[in-house]
C-alpha positions in Angstrom: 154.6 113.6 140.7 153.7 112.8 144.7 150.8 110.3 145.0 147.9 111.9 146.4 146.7 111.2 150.0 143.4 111.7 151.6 141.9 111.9 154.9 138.0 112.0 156.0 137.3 113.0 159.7 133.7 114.0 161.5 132.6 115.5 164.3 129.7 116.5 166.5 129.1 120.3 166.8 125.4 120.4 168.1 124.4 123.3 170.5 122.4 123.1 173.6 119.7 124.8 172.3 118.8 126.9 175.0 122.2 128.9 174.7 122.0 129.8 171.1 119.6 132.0 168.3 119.2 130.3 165.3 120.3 131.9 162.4 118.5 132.6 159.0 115.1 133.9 159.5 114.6 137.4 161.2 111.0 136.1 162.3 112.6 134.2 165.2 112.5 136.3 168.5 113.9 134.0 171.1 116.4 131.3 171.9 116.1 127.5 169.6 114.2 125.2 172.0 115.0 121.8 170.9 117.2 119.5 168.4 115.4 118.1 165.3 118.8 116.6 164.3 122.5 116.6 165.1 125.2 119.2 163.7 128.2 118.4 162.4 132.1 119.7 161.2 133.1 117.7 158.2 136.8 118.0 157.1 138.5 116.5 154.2 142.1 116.7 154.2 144.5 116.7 150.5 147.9 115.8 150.9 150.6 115.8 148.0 153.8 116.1 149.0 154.4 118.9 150.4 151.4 119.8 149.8 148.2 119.7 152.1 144.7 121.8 152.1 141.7 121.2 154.5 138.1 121.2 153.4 136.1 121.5 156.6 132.3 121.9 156.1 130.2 123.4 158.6 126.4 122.5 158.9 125.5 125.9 159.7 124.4 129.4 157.8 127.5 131.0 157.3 130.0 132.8 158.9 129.3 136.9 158.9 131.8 139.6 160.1 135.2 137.5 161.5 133.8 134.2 162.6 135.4 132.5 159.6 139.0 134.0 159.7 138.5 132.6 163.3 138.0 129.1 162.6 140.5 129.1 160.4 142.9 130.1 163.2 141.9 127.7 165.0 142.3 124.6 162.4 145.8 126.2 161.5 146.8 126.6 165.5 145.9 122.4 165.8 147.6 121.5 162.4 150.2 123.4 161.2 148.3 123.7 157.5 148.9 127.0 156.3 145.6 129.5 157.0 145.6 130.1 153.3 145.0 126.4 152.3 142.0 126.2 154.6 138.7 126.6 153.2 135.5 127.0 155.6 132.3 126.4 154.0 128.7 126.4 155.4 125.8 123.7 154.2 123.7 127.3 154.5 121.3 125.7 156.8 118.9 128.1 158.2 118.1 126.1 161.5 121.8 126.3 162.8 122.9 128.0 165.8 123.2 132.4 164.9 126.5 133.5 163.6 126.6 136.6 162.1 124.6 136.6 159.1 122.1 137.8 160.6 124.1 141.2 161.8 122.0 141.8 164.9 121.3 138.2 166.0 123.2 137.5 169.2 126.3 135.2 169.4 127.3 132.9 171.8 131.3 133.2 171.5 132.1 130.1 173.9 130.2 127.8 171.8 131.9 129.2 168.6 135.7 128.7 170.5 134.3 125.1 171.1 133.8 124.9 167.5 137.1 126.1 166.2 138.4 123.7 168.8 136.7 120.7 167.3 137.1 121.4 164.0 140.8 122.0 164.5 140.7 118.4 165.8 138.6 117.1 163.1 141.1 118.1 161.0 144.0 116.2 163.0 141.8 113.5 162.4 141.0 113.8 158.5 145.2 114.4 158.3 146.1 111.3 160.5 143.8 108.9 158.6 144.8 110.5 154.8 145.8 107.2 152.6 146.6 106.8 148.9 143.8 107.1 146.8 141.8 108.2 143.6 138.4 110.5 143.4 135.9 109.1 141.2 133.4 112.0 140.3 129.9 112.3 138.3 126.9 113.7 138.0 124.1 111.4 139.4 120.5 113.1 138.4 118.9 116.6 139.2 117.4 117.8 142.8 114.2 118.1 140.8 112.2 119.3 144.3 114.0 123.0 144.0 113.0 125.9 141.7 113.9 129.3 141.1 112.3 131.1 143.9 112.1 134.4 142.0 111.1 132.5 138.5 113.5 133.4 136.2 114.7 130.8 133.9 118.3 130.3 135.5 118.2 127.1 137.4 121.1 124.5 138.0 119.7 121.1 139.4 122.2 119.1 138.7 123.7 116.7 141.4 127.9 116.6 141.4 129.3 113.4 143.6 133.3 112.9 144.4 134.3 109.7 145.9 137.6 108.9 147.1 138.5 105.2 147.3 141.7 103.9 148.7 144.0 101.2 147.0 142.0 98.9 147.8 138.8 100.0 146.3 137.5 101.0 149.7 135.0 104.3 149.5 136.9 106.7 152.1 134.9 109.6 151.8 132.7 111.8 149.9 132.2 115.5 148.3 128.8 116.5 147.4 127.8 119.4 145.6 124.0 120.9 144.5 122.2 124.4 144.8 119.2 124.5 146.9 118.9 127.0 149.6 118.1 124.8 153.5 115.6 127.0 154.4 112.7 123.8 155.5 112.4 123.8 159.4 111.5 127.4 160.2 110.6 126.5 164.0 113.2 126.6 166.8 115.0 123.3 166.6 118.3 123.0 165.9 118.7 121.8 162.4 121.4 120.7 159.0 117.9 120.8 157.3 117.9 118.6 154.0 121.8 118.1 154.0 121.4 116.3 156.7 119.8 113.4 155.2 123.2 113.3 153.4 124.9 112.6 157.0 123.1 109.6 157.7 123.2 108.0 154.7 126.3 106.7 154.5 128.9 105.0 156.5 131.7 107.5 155.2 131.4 110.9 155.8 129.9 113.0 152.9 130.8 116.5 152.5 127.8 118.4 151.3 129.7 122.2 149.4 126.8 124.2 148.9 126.1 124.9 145.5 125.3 128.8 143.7 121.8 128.5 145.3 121.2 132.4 146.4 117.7 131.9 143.8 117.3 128.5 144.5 114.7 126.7 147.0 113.2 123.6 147.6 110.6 122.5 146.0 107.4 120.3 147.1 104.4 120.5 145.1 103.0 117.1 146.0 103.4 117.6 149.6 100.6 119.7 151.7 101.2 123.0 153.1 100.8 121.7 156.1 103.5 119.1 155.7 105.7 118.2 158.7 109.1 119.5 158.5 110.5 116.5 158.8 108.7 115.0 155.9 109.8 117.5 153.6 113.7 117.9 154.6 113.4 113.8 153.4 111.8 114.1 150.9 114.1 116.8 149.2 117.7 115.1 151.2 116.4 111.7 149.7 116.6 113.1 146.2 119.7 114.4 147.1 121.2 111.2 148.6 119.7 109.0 145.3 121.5 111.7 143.2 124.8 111.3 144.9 124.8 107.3 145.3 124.4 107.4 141.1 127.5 109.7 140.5 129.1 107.5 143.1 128.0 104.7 140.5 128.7 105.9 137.5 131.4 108.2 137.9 135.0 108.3 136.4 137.9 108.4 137.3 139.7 112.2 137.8 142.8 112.8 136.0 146.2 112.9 137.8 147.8 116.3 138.2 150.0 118.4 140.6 148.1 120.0 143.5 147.8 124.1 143.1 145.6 126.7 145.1 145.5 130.0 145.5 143.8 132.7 147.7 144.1 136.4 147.6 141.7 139.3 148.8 139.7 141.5 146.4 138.1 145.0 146.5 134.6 144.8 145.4 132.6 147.7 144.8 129.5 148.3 146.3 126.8 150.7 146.1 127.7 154.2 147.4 124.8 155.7 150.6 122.5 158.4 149.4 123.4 161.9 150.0 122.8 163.6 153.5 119.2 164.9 152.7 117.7 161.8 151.2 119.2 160.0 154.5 118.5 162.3 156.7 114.5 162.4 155.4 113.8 158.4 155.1 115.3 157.9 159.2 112.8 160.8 160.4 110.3 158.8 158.2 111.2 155.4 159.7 111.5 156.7 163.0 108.2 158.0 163.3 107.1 154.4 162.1 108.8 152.7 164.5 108.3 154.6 167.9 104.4 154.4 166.8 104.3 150.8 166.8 103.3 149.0 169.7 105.6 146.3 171.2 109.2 145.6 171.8 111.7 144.3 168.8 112.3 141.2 170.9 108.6 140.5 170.5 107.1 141.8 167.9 108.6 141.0 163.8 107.0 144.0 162.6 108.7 146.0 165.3 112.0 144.2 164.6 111.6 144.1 161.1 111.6 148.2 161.2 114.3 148.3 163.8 116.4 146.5 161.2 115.7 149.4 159.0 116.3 152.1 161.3 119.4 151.0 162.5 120.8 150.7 159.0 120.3 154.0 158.3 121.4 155.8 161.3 124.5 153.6 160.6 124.8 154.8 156.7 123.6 158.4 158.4 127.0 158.4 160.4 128.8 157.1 157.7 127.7 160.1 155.3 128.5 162.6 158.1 131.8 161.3 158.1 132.5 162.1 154.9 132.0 158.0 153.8 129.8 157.7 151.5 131.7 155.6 149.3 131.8 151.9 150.0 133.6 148.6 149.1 134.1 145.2 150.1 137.2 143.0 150.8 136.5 139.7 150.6 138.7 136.3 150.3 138.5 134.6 147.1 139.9 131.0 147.2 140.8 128.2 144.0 142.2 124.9 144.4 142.5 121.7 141.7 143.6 118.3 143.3 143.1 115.0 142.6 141.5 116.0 139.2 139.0 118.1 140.6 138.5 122.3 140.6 137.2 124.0 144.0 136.1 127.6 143.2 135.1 129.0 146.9 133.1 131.9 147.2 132.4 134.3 150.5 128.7 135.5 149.0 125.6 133.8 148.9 125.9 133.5 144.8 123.0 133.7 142.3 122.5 130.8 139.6 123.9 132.9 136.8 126.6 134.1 138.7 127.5 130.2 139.9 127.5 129.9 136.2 129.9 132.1 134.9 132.0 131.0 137.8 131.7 127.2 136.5 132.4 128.5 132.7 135.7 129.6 134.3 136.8 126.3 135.2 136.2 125.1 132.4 140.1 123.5 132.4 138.8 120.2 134.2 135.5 118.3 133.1 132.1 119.8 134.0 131.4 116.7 137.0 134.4 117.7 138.2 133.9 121.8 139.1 133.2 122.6 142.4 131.4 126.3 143.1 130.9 126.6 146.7 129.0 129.7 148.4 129.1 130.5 151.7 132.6 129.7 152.2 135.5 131.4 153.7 132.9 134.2 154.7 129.7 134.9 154.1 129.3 138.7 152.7 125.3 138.7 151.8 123.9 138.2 148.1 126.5 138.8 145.4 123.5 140.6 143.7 123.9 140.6 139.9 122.6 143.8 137.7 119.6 141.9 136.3 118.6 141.7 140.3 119.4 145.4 141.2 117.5 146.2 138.2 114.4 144.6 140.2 115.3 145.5 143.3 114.3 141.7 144.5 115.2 140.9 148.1 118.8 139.9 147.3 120.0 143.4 146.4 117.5 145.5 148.6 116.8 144.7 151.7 118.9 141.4 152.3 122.1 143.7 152.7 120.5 145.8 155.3 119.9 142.4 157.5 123.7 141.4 156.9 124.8 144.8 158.1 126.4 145.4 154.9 126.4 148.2 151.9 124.1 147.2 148.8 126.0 145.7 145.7 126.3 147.6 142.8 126.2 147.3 139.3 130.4 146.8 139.3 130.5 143.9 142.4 129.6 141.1 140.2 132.7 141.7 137.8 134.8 142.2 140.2 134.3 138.8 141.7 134.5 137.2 138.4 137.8 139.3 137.2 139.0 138.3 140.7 138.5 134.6 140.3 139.9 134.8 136.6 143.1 136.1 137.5 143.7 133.0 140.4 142.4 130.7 137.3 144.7 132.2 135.0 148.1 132.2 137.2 147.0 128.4 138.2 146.2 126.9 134.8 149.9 129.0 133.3 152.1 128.0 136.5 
């Protein structure tokens, strides 16, 4: 069996804030107006034999309609790694420069091709400097400053940490992993939020993979409501870093084993539009509302909030019309184990109890050692669970309608997890 290599590699992707939206938040009406703190493309590089994968981490929402299937062009234009054995994922920061989660939010296109750029080279980087190592993984503590936002009992605080150390015992870089949504700093400065304590805590760089966090929010009871931003993003991203220094600590090493991953598309069903007449009776309703208000969308939340709503109708309106009522998904689905460890990526914001039938099915390598990451590869709105369409909460209602996307339906959930047990299963038999 080939040794396994790896490579770390980091580089700055901050905006000037005056050219981008932020993305995250529909109250925000204008361009970001400052930088709280820098932005940056993390990519770990695997190399087997043969074999090589990229890990790049981006500290930024997500990456709605094409914008991931771009970067990963790029990174494969710059390396030569196969487009397939790139995953993208996003920290899920909600004070990163707009990029298509928010479906109406503009774009600025230059600065994304800057960022495939640079993350292509990052990776060049992370390949260049891959040496022999070992990962040395562990659980260090729980993020106890997040809850379940919505109160129901599933909650997963638990603090995963991944070290890679050379032959000489030398830390080389890291992989973090927790569920807590970065939604802190809700002004207009550019922001990684609470993962980007992670950053600047160590002299290696740290790749935080989002956890299943879709329910999941930080938590601060013994602050003030009227607690700086600032003092609140270290408060949580201290936790975190405390958490990820003990697994670092404490940790064990990860089994040897050949290198496998696997990506494929899957259909997932989603909700079908109501008939013609129910359509055709809630847009005369919500365009009386929103010609009635006062103020411009570009000024006004309520006004935007219900131009959001109009425009998603007219669009499921023409759809209808056109005789497409029906609707479903096709999303990327990605798995790879190296070095002992077991990366389950996932193009959805995911739910705890989703995350955690997703861990149950990697249950083939220890539990430190499992690696559910949302927001990567794609970033296709809540993977809403029946439990939440049975409550209509804001991850199955009206959270699609701001990602320009078709509402899940009872069926999506299972597809993902049939989807995702089917790579598992050809992996684990090969």
């Amino acid at each position: 069996m080939d040794t396994l290599c790896c490579g770390f590699a980091a580089r700055d992707i901050t905006p000037d804030p005056g050219q981008v939206y932020q993305d995250g938040y529909g109250f925000r009406l204008h361009a970001a107006e400052g930088i709280a703190d820098r932005l940056y493309v993390k990519v770990c590089a695997f190399v087997q034999g043969d074999f090589r994968y990229l890990i790049a981490q981006f500290d930024v929402c997500g990456f709605g309609g094409t914008l991931a299937g771009t970067l990963r062009e790029h990174i494969a234009a710059l390396t030569g790694v196969p487009y397939a054995h790139t995953a993208v994922c996003a920290t899920h920061t909600h004070a990163g420069p707009a990029c298509g989660v928010l479906s109406d939010m503009p774009i600025n296109g230059l600065y994304w091709a800057r960022v495939g750029e640079t993350a292509g080279l990052a990776a060049k980087d992370a390949l260049a400097s891959a040496v022999p190592g070992r990962f040395r993984a562990g659980f260090g503590g729980e993020l106890t400053h997040s809850h379940n936002r919505r109160g129901r009992p599933a909650h997963d605080p638990r603090i995963r940490a991944a070290g890679f150390y050379d032959a000489s015992d030398t830390l080389r870089g890291i992989l973090a992993n927790a569920a807590c949504h970065a939604v802190i700093r809700t002004d207009y400065r550019i922001s990684a939020d609470f993962p980007g304590v992670l950053t600047r805590a160590f002299n290696v760089p740290a790749l935080y993979l989002q956890g299943a966090c879709g329910d999941i929010n930080p938590y601060t009871p013994e602050l003030p409501d009227d607690a700086p931003f600032d003092k609140r993003i270290e408060l949580v991203g201290g936790e975190l870093v405390r958490g990820v220094k003990e697994a670092l600590a404490c940790g064990n090493p990860c089994a040897d084993g050949s290198a496998h991953a696997d990506f494929r598309e899957v259909t997932v069903p989603m909700r079908a539009y109501p008939d013609m007449c129910i359509l055709t009776e809630k847009l005369a309703e919500l365009e009386r509302g929103y010609y009635a208000m006062p103020g411009t969308p570009d000024g006004d939340v309520c006004k935007r909030i219900a131009l959001r709503e109009l425009l998603w109708h007219r669009h499921a309106l023409t759809q209808v019309c056109a005789g497409r009522a029906e609707n479903a998904l096709t999303v990327p689905l990605s798995v790879l184990t190296v070095g002992g460890i077991a990366f389950a990526f996932l193009p959805f914001e995911v739910l705890t109890k989703t995350g955690a039938a997703v861990n149950a099915l990697l249950h083939h390598v220890p539990d430190a050692c499992r690696y559910v990451v949302e927001c990567a590869n794609g970033t296709y709105g809540y993977l809403a669970t029946a439990e939440t369409l049975a409550e209509g909460d804001y991850e199955s209602a009206s959270a699609p309608h701001w990602y320009g996307l078709p509402e899940c339906s009872e069926k999506s959930e299972d597809a993902v997890l049939d989807g995702f047990q089917a790579l598992l299963s050809q992996i684990f038999e090969t």
